[in-house]
Structures are given as structure tokens and as C-alpha cells.
C-alpha positions as CSV (number, residue, x, y, z in Angstrom):
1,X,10.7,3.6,-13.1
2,X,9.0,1.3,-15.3
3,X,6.6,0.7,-11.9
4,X,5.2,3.9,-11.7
5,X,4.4,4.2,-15.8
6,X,2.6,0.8,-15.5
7,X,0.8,1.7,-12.9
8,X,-0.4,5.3,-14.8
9,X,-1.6,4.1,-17.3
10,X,-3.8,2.4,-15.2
11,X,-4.7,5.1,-13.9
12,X,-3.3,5.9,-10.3
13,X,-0.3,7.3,-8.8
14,X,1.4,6.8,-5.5
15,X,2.0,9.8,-3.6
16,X,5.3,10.1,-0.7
17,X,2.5,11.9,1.3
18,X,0.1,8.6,1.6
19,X,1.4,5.9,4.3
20,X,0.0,3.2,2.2
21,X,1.9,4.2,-1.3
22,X,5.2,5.2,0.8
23,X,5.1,1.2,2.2
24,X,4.7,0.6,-1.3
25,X,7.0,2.3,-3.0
26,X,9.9,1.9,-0.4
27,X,9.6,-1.9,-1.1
28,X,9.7,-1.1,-4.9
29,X,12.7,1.0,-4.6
30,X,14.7,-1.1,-2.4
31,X,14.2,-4.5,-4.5
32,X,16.3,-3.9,-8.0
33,X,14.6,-6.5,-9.7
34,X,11.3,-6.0,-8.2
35,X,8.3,-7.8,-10.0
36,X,4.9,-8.0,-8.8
37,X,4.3,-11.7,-7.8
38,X,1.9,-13.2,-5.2
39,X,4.6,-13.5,-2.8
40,X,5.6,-9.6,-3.2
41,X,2.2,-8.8,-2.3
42,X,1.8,-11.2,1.1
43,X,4.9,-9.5,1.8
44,X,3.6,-6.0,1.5
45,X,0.4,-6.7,3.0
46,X,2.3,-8.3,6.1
47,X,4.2,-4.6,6.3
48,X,1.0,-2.9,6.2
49,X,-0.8,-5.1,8.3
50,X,1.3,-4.6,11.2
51,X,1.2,-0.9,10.4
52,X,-2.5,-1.1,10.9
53,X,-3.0,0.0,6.8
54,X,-5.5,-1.2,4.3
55,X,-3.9,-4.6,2.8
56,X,-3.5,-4.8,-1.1
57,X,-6.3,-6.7,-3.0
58,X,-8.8,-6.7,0.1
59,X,-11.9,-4.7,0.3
60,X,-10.6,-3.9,4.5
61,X,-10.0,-0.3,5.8
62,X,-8.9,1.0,8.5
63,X,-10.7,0.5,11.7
64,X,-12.9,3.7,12.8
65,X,-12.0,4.5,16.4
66,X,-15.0,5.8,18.0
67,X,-15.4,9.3,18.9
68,X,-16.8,10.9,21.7
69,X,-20.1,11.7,21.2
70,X,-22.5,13.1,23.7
71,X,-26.3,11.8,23.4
């Protein structure tokens, strides 16, 4: 996968064990002439915004849900 060479030489790797690279790479895999454009990445985000994930090229993270803490 010409993808996944690209993107280590970078310097990262998507793991099937991280929700946010399996959103990723599903959409890679099921797109046989997938190219990275600007509509390719609204159209991840909009995946992993409904899942609640980090969106691509945004400094947001996931929400921290408070925890119960006794004073």
C-alpha cells in the first residue's frame, strides 16, 4: 500500500488496534483510487466526528468525562 509507505517515512504508522487509524484506514482500503484531497479529509473527519474521535488536522481531543472524585 503505497499509503502506508508514505506515511512511514513520515514517520507514523496506523495500528488496527487505534479507533482513529481503523476509521482511517477502512476508508483507505475501501476507495481503490484513494488520494488524500481536502474533501477526503472533511469526509473522514465527518466519520470521526460522529464517532466522538479526534478530527484530522485539528489540535481537538476527546472530551474528558469527569470522574468521581470525593473532596
Amino acid at each position: 500500500m503505497r499509503f502506508s509507505r508514505f506515511i512511514g517515512k513520515a514517520g507514523y504508522h496506523l495500528s488496527t488496534s487505534i479507533i482513529l487509524d481503523t476509521v482511517i484506514l477502512h476508508t483507505i482500503r475501501h476507495d481503490p483510487f484513494f488520494e488524500m484531497s481536502q474533501e477526503k479529509v472533511f469526509y473522514i473527519n465527518d466519520i470521526l466526528y460522529n464517532l466522538d474521535l479526534p478530527l484530522l488536522m485539528t489540535r481537538e481531543k476527546l472530551s474528558q468525562k469527569p470522574t468521581n472524585q470525593r473532596s
